[in-house]
N, C-alpha and C positions, 0 to 999 in steps of 0.2 A: 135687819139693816138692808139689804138686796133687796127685800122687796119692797120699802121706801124709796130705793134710789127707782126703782124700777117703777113706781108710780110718779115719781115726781119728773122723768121723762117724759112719760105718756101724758101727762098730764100738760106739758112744754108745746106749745103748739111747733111745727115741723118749719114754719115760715121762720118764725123768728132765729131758729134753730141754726138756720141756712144761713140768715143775714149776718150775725156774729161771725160765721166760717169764713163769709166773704170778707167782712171786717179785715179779721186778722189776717187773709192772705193777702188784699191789699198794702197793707202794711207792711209788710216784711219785703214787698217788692220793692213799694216807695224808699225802702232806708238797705236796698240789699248792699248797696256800696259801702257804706258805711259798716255792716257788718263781716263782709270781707273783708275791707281790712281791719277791722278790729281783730278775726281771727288767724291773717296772716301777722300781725302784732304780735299776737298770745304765740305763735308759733316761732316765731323768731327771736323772741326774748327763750323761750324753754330752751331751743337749740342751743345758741350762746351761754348760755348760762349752764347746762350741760359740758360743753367745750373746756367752760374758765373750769367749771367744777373739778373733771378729768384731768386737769393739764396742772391743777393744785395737787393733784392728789399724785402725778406720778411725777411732778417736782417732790415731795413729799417720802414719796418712796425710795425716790433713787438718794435723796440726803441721806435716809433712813440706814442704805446699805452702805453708803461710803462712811458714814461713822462707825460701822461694822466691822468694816476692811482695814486693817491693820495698816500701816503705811511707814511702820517703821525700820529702815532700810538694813537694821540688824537681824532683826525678826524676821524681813523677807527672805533674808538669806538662809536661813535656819533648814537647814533637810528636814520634811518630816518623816515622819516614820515608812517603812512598806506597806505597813497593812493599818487600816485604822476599824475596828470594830464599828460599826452605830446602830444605835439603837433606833430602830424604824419610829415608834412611835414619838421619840423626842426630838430626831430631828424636825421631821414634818410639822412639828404643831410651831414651832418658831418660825422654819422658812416658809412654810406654805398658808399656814391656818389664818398668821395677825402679823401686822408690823408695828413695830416700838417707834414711835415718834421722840421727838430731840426731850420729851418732858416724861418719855417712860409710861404713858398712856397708853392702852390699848382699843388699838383704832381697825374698825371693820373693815378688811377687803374692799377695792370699791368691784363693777360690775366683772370688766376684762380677765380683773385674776380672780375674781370668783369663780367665772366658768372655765381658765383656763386649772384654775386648781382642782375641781370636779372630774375635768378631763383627762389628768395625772390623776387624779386618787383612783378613777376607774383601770385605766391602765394597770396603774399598781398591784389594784386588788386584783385584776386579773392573772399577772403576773408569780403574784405570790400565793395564789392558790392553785394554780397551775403546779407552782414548785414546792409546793404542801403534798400534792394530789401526788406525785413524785415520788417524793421522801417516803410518804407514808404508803402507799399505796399497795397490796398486793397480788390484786389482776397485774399482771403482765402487760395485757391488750390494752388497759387503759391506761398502765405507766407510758407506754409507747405511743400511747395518741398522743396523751398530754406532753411530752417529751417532742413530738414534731410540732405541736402547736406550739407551743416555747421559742423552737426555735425561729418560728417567724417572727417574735415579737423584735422587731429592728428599729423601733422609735422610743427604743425606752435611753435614759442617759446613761453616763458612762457609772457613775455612783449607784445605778440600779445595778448597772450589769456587777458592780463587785459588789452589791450588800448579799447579791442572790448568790455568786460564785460561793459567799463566804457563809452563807445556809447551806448548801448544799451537802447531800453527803455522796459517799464512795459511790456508790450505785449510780447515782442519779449524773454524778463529773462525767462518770462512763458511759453512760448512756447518750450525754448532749456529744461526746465526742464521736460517736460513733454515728454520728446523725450526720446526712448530708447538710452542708450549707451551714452548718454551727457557728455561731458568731466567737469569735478568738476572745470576745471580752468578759466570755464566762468564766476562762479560765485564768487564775492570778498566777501572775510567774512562780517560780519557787521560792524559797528564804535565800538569801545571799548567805553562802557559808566561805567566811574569810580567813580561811587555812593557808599557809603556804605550802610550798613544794614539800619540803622536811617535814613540817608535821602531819600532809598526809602518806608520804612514804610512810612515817613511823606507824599513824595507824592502821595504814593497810598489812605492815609488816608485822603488828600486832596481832590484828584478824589472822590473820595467814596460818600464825603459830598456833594460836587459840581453836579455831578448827581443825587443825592439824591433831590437836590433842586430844579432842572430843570424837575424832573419826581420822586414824592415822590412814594418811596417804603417800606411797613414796614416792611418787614422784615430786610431790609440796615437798616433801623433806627432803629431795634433792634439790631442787628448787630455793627454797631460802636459805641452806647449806650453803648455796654456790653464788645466789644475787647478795646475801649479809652478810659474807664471809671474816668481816673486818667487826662484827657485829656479836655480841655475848649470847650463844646461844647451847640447848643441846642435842643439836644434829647431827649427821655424818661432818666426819673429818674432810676436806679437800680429797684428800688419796682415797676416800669410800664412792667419792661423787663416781656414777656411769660416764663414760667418756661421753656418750651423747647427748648429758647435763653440762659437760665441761666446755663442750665444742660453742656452747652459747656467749655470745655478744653481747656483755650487761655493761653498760656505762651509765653516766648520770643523764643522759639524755632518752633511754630507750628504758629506766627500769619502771620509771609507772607502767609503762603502756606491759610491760614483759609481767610485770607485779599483777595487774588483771586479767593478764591471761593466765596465769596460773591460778586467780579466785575462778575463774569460768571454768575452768579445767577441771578442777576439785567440786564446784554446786554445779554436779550433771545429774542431780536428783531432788525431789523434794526435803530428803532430811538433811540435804546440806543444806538447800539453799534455804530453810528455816532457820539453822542451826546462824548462819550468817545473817538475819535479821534479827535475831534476839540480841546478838554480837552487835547489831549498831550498822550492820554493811550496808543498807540502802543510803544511810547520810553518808557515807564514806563515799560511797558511790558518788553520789549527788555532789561532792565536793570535787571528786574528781573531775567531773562531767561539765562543773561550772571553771575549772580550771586550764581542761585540754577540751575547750568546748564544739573547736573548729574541727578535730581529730575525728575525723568517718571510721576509722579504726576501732577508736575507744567507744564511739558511741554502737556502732555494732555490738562489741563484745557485752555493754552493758544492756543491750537488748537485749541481748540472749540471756543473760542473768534474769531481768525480769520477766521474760517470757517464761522461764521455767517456773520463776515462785508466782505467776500469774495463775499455775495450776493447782495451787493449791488456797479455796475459798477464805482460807483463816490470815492470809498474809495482803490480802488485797484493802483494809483499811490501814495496814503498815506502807503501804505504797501511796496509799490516797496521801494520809499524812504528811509522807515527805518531800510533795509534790510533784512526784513522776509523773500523775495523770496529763496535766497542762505541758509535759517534755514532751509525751507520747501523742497529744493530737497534734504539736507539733512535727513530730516525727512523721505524720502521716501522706505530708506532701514532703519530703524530705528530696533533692535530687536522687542522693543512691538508694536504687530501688531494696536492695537487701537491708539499707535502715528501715525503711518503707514496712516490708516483710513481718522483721520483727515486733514494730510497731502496732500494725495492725492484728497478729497474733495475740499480743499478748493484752491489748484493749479486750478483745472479741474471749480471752477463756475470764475477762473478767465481768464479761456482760452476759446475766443469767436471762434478760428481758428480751432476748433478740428470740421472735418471733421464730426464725426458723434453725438457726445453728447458736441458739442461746444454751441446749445441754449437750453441747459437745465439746472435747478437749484437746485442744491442737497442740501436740507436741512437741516436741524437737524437729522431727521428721517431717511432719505436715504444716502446709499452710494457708490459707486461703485468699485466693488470688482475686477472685468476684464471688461475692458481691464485698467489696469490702466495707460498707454500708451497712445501716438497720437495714433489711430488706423483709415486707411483708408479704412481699408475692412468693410461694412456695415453687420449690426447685424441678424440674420435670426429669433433668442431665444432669448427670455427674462426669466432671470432663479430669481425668488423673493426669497430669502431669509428672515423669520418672525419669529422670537426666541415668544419662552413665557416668563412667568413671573419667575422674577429676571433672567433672564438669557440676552445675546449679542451676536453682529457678532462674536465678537474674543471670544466667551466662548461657546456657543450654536452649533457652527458648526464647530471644530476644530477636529484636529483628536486625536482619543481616548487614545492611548498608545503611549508616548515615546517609539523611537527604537522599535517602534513592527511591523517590516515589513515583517519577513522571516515567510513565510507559518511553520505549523510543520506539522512532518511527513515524511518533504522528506529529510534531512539532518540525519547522526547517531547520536539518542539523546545519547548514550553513552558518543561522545564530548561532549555534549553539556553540561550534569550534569560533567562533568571534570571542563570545563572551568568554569563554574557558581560555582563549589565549590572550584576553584583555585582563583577567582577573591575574592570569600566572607572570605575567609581565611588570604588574605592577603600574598599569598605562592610564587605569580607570580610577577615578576617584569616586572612593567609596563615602556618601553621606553618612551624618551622624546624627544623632538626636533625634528630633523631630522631622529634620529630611531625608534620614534613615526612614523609617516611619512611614511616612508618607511614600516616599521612592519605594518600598514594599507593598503597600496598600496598589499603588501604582500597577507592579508588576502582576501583582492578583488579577485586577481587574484586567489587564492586558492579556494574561493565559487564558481567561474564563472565554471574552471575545472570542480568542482564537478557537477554544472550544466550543462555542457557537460556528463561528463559519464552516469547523469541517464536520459539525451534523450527527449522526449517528446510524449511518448509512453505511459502514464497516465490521470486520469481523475482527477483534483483538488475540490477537497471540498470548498464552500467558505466558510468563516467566520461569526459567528452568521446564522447559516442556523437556516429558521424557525421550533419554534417547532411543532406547527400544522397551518395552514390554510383552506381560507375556499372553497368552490366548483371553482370560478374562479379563486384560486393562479395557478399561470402558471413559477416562476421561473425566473431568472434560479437559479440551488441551485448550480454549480458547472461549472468547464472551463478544457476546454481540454488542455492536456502538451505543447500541441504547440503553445496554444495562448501565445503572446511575454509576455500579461499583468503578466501573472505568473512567469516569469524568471524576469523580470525586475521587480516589486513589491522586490521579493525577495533579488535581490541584491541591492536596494535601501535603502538606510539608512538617507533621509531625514523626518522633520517632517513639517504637515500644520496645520497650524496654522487656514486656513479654506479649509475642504476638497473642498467643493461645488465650489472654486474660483480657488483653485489649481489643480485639475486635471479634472476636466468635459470637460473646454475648450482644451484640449492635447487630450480629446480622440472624440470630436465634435467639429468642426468649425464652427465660426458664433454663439458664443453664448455669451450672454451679462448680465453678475449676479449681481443684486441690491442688496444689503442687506437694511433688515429694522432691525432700532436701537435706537426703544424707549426705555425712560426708566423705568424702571420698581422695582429702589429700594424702601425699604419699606418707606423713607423719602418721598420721592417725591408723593408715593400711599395716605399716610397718610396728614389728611388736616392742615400740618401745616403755608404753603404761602397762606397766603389770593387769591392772585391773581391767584390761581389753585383754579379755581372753580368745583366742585364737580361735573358736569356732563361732566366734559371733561378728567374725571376719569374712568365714566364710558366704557361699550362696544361702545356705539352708539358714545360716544363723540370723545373716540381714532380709531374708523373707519371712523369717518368723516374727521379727521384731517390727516390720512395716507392716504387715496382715494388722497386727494388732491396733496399731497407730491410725491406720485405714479404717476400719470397725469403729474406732475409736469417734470417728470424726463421721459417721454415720454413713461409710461408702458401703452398699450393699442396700439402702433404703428405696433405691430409686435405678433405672437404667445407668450402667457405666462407660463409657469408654476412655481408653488408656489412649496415653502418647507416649510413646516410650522409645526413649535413644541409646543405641550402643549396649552396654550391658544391663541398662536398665528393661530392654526386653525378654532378660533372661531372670530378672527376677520377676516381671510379672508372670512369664510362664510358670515358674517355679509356682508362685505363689498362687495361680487360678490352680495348680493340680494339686496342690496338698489342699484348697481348699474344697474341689469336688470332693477329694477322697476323707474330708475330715466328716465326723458325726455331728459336729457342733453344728446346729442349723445358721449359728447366727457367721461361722464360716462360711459355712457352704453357701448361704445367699449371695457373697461377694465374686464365686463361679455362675452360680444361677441367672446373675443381674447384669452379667457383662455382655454387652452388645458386638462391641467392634475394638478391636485392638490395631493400632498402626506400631509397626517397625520400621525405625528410624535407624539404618546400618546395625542392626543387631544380628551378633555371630551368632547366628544359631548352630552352626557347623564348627566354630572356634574360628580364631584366627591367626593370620602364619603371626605375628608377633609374637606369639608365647613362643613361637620356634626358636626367635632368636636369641642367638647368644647371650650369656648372663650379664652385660657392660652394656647392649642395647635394651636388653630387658627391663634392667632398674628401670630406666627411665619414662618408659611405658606402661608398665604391669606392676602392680604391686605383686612381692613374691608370693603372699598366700592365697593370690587367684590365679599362679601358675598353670597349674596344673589346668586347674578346670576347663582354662581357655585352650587349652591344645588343640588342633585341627583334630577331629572328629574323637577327642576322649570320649572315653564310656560314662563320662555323668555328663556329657552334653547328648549323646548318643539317644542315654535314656531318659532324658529329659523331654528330648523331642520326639520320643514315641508315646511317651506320655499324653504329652500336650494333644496330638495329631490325635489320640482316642477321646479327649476330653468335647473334641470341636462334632462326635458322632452325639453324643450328649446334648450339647449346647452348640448349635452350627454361629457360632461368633463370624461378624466379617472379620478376615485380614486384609490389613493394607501394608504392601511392602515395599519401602524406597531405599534401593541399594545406592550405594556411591560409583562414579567411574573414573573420577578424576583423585591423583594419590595427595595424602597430608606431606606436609613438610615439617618435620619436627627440626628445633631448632637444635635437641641436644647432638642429633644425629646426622646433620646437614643434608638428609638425604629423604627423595619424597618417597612414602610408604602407602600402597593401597592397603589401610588398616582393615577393611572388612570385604572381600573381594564380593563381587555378587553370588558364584557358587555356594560359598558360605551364610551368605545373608538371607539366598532365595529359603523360605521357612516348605516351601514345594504345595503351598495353598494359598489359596486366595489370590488378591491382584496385586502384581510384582513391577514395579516403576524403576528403571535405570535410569537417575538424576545424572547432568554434569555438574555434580557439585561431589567434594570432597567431604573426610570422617566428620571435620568438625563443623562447617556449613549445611549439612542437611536437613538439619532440625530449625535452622533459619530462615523463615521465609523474609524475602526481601521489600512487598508489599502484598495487599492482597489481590493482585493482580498473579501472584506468583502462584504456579500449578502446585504446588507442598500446601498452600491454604485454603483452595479452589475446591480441592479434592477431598481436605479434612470438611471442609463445611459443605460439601455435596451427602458425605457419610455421616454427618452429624443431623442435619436435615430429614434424610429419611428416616434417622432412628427417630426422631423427636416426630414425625407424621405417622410411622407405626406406634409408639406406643402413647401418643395422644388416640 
């Protein structure tokens, strides 16, 4: 066939060939008018008619949905349910796949929601194998990709975010919570549990008894002795109750909140607090909690409940269940930081996937302050956090002054006594709303200018600069204008709640801060629970029991440094010398690993307080750390000769910030220098005379202040040696 055609070309003379060509291209010129518009025709009928097509089809649609929609105004009213299960594949194939015409025909998608539909089903599918990959998955590293990748998906609807919430299991609620930037619509509120007042008294008051008799506790059996006295039971009689059961305040307005302090009191271990989930206590809880919801009080104490059954792996889909999870990432931006605390604690012993403190278990005692986050970058510093007595994380190490961030000196205090006596006068009208608002926006920008004009051509003073030290103080006392820290301090106007947590890490990478959070109220010192036995009161008893808790949470893995206030310096001492002197290597690492310790007013010498008489005493000392605290007793004596041989071993820096100015206690009306500098000086290392008093020391007031300057001078070079 090709080679006919191919002969019957050749065979075509090439003239004539040509003449045809010209032919038809004349022709097509002669009529090219005509055939433009014949082709703008054909294109403007197809347009139009596309148009009408479209604009049938989504009249069509939209009748389609409104005969869908219910519109009966009894029926709108109708609550429906909280949770409504759906089954992925049969919603979708009705709303997305066909639409029902007014005759019950199935009629094709037209173009727009084809490809909008396509666009959602990928989505979806990505969404939901994401949250597969999740569920099921057991890499670690790849649950926690998929887990951050998750949580960027921000365009999906609100009915995705609960079909996925309501796949989800235990693991996986923990994991999105624990994730920065988690979308809140993962998680579904709880069940609404509509108990009244009375019938959860009665159930708590049932639990109470019920654990009571499964693992007798007397103080529980003084306890609802003395709050259901009026009530059928078989406890102590009134005349049996301890006076200091009886000295308690129980009315109808104070006995929930008194009734769960005594469930917390009784589950300070794992076999209670098991023992009360089998009993039904987390719905109790949960009732309570949606009851006294606004109560900082109650929602602390049932922290601490969950934090403790957080450590044990078997009670963590008992908590999924009853909806705690979606309380707890609530919790996590909470205002008081100690709901905060326990929030984040007791997420983090339920999350096995966390990258770098997923096998560790945070106690009662321990907590983790940063990263509070999945974090995949591995920890370089261990920064310990140890309040002394009567003092916490969220009181011990917060920062000092409300709104005290602008350096003085560089701004015109002329303004300054203006505005401060326009404010206290009541002269100045304060904006509101959106001219609040703006009027701040306002004032930013106005400090920022004046921070331009006066340059960076200065030398800054820090804050609390020492009044005298000793041969090895080195500084620094001051920062030069161009360091950013002084412009930025100054125009910042937040407050922290803990400096050590909030800004160490911003200005050092790679650091990882414990806090330790015994307690230390005068209740708990004083022997009124039997089952607080008296040497685990003492020094030795409370360092043996934090060593453990410490190890626990993996302190000894990596470089340490402590911060430690008041008598919390004498338990670290304690606890680096039983730990050089212990065999156990996985002790002794936690002497080996320690860099630099700072004393924040710690008696190393004792302090005149325990001298004083037994009516000033109470009030300051609990009596079974009498003793110990005396000006220069023999277990403070040989504590510190201890210590002083452990530093020829391990040459640790010390850093030493005495007090000069005295506290004011209010029981005693009178100001006490509670840790004198003699007593404080530990007679090594570099020894800082603050004018700040017992309780302000450990506060720094920005980071401008010499107390934070000097911690993160010390932190700095350990983190450049041992990088």
């Amino acid at each position: 066939m090709l080679s006919q055609t191919y002969l019957f070309f050749k065979s075509m003379p090439f003239s004539e060939f040509h003449r045809a060509l010209a032919k038809f291209s004349g022709c097509v010129l002669r009529n090219r008018k005509r055939i433009r518009l014949f082709t703008e025709s054909v294109a403007f009928c197809v347009f139009t008619g596309g148009l009408g097509w479209l604009a049938y089809e989504v009249r069509e649609t939209v009748l389609a949905i409104e005969r869908c929609v219910q519109k009966d105004p009894i029926l709108l009213n109708y609550k429906v349910p909280e949770y409504v299960f759906i089954d992925k594949a049969a919603f979708t194939e009705l709303d997305e796949y066909q639409i029902i015409d007014s005759h019950s025909i199935i009629q094709p998608t037209n173009p727009p929601v084809f490809f909008l539909r396509k666009w959602n089903d990928f989505k979806h599918r990505k969404a939901w194998k994401l949250l597969e990959m999740i569920n099921k998955c057991k890499n670690s590293k790849l649950a926690w990709a998929a887990t951050q990748r998750l949580t960027t998906m921000v365009h999906l609807k609100d009915s995705d975010f609960q079909h996925l919430a309501q796949m989800s299991q235990a693991h996986t609620l923990v994991g999105l919570a624990r994730s920065a930037n988690a979308n809140p619509k993962f998680f579904l509120p709880p069940r609404k549990i509509n108990w009244t007042k009375d019938e959860i008294l009665k159930k708590i008051r049932d639990l109470l008894i019920q654990l009571n008799t499964l693992n007798e506790h007397k103080c529980l059996s003084y306890f609802v002795a003395h709050a259901f006295e009026d009530k059928h039971h078989d406890y102590y009689h009134p005349e049996d109750i301890p006076s200091n059961f009886r000295n308690i305040q129980i009315d109808n307005d104070n006995i929930l909140q008194l009734s769960l302090n005594a469930l917390r009191h009784h589950c300070n271990n794992e076999k209670a607090v098991s023992d009360m989930v089998k009993l039904g206590g987390l719905q109790i809880l949960m009732a309570l909690y949606q009851y006294l919801k606004y109560d900082e009080e109650v929602a602390e104490e049932i922290g601490k409940l969950l934090s403790v059954a957080s450590l044990n792996k078997n009670l963590i889909e008992d908590i999924f269940l009853t909806g705690w999870i979606s309380v707890l990432f609530n919790w996590k931006t909470h205002q008081n930081f100690r709901i905060q605390s326990w929030a984040n604690r007791t997420l983090l012993n339920m999350d096995d996937e966390d990258p770098i403190n997923g096998n560790y278990s945070f106690g009662k005692q321990t907590v983790l302050l940063h990263p509070k986050n999945r974090c995949q970058k591995d920890t370089k510093i261990d920064i310990v956090l140890v309040h002394g007595l009567l003092g916490g994380v969220s009181f011990s190490w917060r920062e000092k002054y409300l709104m005290k961030n602008e350096p003085l000196g560089l701004f015109d205090m002329s303004n300054k006594v203006e505005s401060h006596n326009s404010l206290t006068t009541a002269t100045k009208k304060i904006p509101g709303g959106e001219d609040m608002q703006e009027y701040l926006d306002s004032y930013k920008e106005v400090k920022a200018r004046e921070w331009d004009m006066i340059g960076s051509n200065f030398e800054f003073v820090l804050n609390d600069i020492p009044e005298r030290e000793n041969a090895k103080g080195n500084g620094p006392y001051s920062l030069n204008g161009s360091n950013s820290t002084v412009r930025n301090t100054a125009l910042n106007e937040g407050y922290s709640q803990c400096w050590p947590s909030d800004w160490l890490p911003n200005d050092v990478e790679g650091l990882r801060v414990i806090g330790v959070d015994y307690s230390t109220t005068l209740s708990e010192w004083l022997p009124s629970c039997p089952l607080k036995q008296k040497n685990h009161r003492t020094l030795e008893g409370r360092t043996d029991k934090l060593m453990k808790q410490l190890l626990a949470v993996g302190i000894g893995d990596r470089p340490i440094i402590f911060l430690a206030h008041s008598m919390g310096g004498l338990l670290v001492k304690n606890m680096l010398v039983a730990a050089r002197n212990s065999k156990n290597p996985n002790e002794r690492k936690l002497f080996e690993k320690t860099r630099s310790v700072f004393f924040f007013s710690t008696p190393h010498h004792g302090s005149p307080l325990a001298t004083l008489n037994s009516a000033y005493r109470f009030f300051l000392w609990p009596s079974v750390e009498v003793d110990e605290l005396r000006t220069d007793s023999p277990k403070l004596v040989q504590l510190h000769t201890d210590f002083l041989e452990c530093l020829h071993e391990n040459p640790i820096k010390i850093i030493t910030f005495a007090e000069s100015l005295p506290t004011e206690f209010t029981a005693l009306k009178v100001p006490i220098l509670c840790v004198p500098k003699n007593a404080a000086d530990p007679s090594v290392g570099e020894v800082y005379e603050l004018p700040l008093n017992h309780m302000s020391i450990c506060k720094a007031d920005s980071k401008l202040s010499f107390v934070y300057q000097k911690t993160l001078s010390v932190i700095k070079t350990v983190a450049a040696y041992s990088s």
